[in-house]
C-alpha positions as MATLAB code, in Angstrom:
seq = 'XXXXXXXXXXXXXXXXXXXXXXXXXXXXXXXXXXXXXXXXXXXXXXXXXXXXXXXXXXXXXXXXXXXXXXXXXXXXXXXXXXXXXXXXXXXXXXXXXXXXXXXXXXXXXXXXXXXXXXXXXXXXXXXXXXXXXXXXXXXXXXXXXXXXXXXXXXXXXXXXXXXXXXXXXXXXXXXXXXXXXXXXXXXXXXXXXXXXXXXXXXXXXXXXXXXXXXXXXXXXXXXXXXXXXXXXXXXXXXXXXXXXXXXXXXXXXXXXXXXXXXXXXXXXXXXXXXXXXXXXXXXXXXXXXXXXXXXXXXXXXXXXXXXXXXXXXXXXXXXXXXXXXXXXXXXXXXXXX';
ca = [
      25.252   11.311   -3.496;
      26.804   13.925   -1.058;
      24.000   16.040    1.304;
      22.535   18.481   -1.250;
      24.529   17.598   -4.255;
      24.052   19.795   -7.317;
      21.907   18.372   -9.654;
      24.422   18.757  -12.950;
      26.290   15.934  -10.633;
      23.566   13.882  -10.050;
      23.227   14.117  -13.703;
      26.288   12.955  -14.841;
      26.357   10.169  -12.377;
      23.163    8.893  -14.439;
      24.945    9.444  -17.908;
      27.753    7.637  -16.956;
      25.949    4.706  -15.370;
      23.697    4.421  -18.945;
      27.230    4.104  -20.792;
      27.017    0.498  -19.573;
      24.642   -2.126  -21.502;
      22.113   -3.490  -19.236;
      22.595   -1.098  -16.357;
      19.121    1.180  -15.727;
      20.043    4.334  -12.945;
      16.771    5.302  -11.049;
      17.338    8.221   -8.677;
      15.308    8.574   -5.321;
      15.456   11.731   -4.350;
      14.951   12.916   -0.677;
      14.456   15.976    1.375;
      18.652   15.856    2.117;
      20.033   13.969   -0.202;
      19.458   12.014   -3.210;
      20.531    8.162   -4.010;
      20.544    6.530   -7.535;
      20.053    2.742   -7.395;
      21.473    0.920  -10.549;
      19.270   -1.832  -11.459;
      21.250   -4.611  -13.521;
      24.019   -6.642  -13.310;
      26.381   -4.364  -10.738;
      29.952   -6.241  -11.842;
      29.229   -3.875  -15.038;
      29.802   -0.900  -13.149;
      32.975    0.310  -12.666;
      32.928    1.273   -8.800;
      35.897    3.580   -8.372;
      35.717    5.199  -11.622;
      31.969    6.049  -10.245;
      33.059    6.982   -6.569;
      35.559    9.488   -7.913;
      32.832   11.849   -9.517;
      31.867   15.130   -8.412;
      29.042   14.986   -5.609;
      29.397   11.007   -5.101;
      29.686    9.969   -1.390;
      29.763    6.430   -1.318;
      29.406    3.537   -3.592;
      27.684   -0.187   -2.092;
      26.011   -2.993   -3.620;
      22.684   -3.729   -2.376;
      22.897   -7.738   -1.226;
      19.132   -7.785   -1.475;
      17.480   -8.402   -4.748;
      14.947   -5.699   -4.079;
      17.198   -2.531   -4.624;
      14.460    0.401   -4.818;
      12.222   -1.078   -2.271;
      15.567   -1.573    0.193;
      16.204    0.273    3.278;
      19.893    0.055    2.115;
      18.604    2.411   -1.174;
      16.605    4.440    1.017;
      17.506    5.251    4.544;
      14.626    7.488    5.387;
      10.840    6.014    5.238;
       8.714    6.673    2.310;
       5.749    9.052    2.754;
       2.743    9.400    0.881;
       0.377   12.119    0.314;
      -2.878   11.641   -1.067;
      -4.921   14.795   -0.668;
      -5.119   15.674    3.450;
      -3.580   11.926    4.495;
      -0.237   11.341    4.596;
       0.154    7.530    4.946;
       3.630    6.246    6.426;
       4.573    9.351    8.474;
       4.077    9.977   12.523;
       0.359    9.283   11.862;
      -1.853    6.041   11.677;
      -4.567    6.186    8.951;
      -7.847    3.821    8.944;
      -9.202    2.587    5.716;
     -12.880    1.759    5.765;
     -15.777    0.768    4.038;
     -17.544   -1.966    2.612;
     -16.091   -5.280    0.669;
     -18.126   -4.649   -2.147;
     -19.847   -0.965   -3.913;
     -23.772   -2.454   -4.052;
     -25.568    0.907   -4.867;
     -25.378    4.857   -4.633;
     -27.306    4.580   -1.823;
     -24.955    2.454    0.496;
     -22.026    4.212   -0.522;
     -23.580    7.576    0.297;
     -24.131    5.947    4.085;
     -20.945    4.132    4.298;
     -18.761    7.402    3.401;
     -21.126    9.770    5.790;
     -20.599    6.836    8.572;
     -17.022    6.480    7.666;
     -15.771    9.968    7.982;
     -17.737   11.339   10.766;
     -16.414    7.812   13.422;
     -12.781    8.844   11.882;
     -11.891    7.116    8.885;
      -9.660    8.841    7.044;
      -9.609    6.597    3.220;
     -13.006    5.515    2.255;
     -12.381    1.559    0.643;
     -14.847   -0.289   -1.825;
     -14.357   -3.366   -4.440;
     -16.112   -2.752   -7.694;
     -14.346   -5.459   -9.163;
     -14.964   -8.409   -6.825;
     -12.132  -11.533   -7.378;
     -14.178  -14.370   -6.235;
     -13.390  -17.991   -5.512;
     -16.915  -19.055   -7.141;
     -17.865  -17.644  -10.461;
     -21.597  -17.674   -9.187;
     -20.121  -15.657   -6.372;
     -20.951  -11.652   -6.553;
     -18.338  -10.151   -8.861;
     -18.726   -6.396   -8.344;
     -20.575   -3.995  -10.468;
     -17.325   -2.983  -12.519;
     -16.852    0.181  -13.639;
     -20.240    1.177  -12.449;
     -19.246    1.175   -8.931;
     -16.054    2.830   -9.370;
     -18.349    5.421  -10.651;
     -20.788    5.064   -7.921;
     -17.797    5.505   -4.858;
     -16.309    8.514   -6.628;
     -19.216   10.513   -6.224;
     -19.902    9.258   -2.920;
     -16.365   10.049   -1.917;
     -16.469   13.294   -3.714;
     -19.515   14.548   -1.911;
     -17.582   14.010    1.331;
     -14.626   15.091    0.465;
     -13.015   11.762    1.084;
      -9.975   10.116   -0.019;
     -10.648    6.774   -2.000;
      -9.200    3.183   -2.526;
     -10.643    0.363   -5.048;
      -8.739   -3.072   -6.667;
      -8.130   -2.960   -9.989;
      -7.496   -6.322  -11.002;
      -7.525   -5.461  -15.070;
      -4.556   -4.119  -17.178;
      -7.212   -2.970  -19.739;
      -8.983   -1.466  -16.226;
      -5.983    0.697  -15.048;
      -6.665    3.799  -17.038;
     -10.177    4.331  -15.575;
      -9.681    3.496  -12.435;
      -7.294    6.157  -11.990;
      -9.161    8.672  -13.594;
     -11.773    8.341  -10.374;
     -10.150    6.927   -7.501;
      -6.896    8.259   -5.410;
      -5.344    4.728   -4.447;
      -5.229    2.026   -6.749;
      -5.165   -1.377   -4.829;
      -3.849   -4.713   -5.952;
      -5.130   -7.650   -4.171;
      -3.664  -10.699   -3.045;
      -4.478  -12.739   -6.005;
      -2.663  -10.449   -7.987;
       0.335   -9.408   -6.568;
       2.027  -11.744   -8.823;
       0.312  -10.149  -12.108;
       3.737   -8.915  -13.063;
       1.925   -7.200  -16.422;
      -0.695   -5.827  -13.469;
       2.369   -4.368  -11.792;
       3.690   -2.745  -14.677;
       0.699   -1.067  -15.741;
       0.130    0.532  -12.575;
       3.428    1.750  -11.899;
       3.012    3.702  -14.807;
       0.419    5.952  -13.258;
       0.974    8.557  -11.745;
      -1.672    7.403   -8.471;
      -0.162    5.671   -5.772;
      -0.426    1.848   -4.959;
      -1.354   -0.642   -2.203;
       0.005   -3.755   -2.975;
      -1.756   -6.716   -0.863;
       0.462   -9.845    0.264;
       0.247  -12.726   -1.956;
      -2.030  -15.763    0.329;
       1.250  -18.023    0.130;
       3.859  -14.877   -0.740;
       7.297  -14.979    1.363;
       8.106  -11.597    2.403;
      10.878  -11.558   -0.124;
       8.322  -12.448   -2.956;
       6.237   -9.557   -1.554;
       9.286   -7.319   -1.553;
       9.733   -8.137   -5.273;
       6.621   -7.799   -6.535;
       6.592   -4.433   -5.103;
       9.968   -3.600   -7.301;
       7.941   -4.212   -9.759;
       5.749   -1.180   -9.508;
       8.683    0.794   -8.251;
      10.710   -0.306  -11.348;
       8.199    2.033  -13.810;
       9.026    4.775  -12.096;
       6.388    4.977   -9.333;
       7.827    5.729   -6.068;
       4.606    5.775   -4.314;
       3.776    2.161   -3.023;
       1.758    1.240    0.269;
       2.586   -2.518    1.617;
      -0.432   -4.550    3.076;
      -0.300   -7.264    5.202;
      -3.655   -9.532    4.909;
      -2.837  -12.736    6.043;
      -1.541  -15.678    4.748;
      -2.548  -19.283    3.900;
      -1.105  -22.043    6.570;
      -2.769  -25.225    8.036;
      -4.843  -23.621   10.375;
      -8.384  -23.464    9.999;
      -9.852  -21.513   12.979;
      -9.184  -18.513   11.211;
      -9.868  -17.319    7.367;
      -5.779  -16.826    7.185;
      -2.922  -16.230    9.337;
      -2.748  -12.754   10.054;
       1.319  -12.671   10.544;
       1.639   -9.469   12.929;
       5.623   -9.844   13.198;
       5.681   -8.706    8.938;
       5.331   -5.242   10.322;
       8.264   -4.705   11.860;
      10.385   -7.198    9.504;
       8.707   -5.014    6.572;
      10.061   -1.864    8.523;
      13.573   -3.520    8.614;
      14.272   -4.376    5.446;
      11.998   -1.799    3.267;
      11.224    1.926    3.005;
       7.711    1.279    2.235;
       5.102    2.039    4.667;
       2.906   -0.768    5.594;
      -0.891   -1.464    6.562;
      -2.662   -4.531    8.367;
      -6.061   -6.055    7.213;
      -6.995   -7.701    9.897;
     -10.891   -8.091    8.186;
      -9.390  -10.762    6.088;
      -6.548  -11.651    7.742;
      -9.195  -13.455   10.989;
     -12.184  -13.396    8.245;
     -13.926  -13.637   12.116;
     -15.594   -9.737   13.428;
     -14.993  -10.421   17.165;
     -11.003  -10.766   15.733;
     -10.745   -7.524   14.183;
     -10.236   -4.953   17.013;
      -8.086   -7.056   18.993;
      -5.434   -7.393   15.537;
      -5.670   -4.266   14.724;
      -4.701   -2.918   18.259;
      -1.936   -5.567   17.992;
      -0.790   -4.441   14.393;
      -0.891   -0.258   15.666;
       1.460   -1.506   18.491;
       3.977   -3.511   15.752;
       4.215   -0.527   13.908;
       1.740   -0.130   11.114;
       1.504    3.155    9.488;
      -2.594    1.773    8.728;
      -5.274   -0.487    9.025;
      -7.786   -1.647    6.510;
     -11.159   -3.007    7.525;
     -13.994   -3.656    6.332;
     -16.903   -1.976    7.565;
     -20.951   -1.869    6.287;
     -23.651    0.675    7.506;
     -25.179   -2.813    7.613;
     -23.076   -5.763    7.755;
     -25.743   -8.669    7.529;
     -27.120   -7.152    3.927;
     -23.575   -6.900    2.687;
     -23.356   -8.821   -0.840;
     -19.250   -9.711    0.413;
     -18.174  -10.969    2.834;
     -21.013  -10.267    5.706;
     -19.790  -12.234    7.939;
     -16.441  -10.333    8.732;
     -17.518   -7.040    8.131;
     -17.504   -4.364   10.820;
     -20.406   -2.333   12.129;
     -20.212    1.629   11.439;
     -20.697    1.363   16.000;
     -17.552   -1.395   16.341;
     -15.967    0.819   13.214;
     -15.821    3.890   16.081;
     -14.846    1.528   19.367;
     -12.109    0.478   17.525;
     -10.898    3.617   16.159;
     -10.923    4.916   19.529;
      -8.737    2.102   20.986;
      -6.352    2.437   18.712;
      -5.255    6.324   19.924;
      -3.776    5.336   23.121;
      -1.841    2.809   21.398;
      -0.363    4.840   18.787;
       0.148    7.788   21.377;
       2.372    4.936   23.526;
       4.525    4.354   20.683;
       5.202    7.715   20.165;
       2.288    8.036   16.924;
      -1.049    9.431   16.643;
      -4.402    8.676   14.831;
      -4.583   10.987   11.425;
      -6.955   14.155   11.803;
      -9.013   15.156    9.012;
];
């Protein structure tokens, strides 16, 4: 649409796009103008008849299958704002906190720890995915429970996994982000359910995803209506071994290409290694991420998930503070609280 078109135009650009079978309009709307991708087969659309309406400026086809999450439907990047943090604007945000919620008592510490070395999102699994069924699976809804009043006393922004259609309700009745992990970024019916609510989502790179797959699923989420989605690189599965995945660094900046979306970098499971994490994360600030996710565990050798990549609440703060110069050089800055 034309800079600041009315909106009885925008509206009949939508009514005549929903004349035609199989054709769904879904208008992004931003701070100058708006832009109404058509999702559907596009040789249904009559192109001139729609370019000569009142407030149109220019009809294209999108080449890439991913039309909302396309820089091509959405020039300018997408911010999100989740009580103080905006994620995906001139400011980085850190994400930290433990793997897994193990009592009221650790999540009081981790939050307290969290905020005051300059986390901005406090992170904890309640429902655990594990390789193992006699692995620790997560206390469930109990520890959603548990890091919502933790968060809440600190006045903290919160992220957990939901991994559950039959979950997504509660979840997002107690925590700010809803995550979808790696494992499930495929769980189209996960997608769907999630896009419905009204909470934003960070959608986690598949283990053997293609960026185009990742691009996808994210379309998915975006399709219900849900314009709020956070990308997350985590690694992903090749034939090395020295490492618990690939941590593919150059996704930032390809993300940033092709998509709207902001994007994070776990570099806690992308190495699975601690001594791995700072120097990643420094790398990942430098690519371009608008986050980073870590792990981190007032004490990471009693941790119940993954102990042995888990960050101190002391290399939590060292690495917070090498990643301000580095944002500052690229023309960002850490989030403030």
């Amino acid at each position: 649409m034309k800079s600041h078109a009315p909106k009885p135009d925008i509206e009949r650009v939508i009514a005549e796009i929903e004349k035609n079978k199989g054709l769904q309009p879904v208008p992004l709307f931003g701070t100058e103008r708006t832009v109404i991708a058509v999702i559907g087969d596009e040789r249904a659309l009559d192109e001139h008849h729609i370019a000569s309406l009142p407030g149109v400026s220019k009809v294209m086809p999108v080449l890439q299958p991913y039309k909302l999450a396309s820089r091509e439907a959405r020039k300018e990047p997408t911010t999100i704002t989740v009580g103080p943090v905006t994620i995906g604007g001139d400011e980085v945000v850190i994400m930290a906190g433990p793997c897994a919620v193990e009592s009221d008592k650790q999540m009081e510490v981790a939050a307290q720890e969290v905020k005051k070395r300059g986390g901005h999102i406090l992170r904890g699994g309640a429902f655990k995915p594990r390789t193992g069924p006699y692995s620790f699976q997560g206390l469930g809804r109990e520890g959603i429970e548990i890091m919502a009043r933790a968060a809440k006393k600190h006045s903290m922004v919160t992220i957990s996994e939901v991994m559950d259609v039959r979950d997504v309700e509660f979840v997002a009745q107690h925590i700010d982000i809803l995550q979808i992990g790696a494992r499930n970024m495929q769980n189209f019916d996960l997608l769907k359910e999630v896009g419905k609510t009204k909470k934003p989502v960070m959608l986690k790179r598949g283990m053997s995803a293609t960026i185009k797959e990742f691009l996808l699923a994210a379309e998915y989420i975006l399709m219900q209506g849900n314009p709020d989605v956070i990308l997350c690189e985590r690694g992903i599965r090749t034939f090395e071994d020295e490492t618990r995945n690939t941590l593919c660094i150059a996704t930032v900046p390809i993300i940033k290409n092709l998509s709207h979306l902001p994007i994070l970098v776990d570099p806690s499971h992308g190495t699975g290694k601690p001594h791995l994490i700072r120097p990643m994360a420094r790398a990942a600030v430098a690519a371009g991420a608008d986050g980073i996710m870590v792990e981190a565990h007032p004490n990471p050798i009693e941790s119940q998930c993954d102990s042995d990549q888990a960050l101190s609440m002391e290399d939590l703060s060292e690495m917070i503070e090498e990643l301000g110069p580095i944002a500052k050089a690229i023309g960002r800055n850490l989030a403030t609280l």
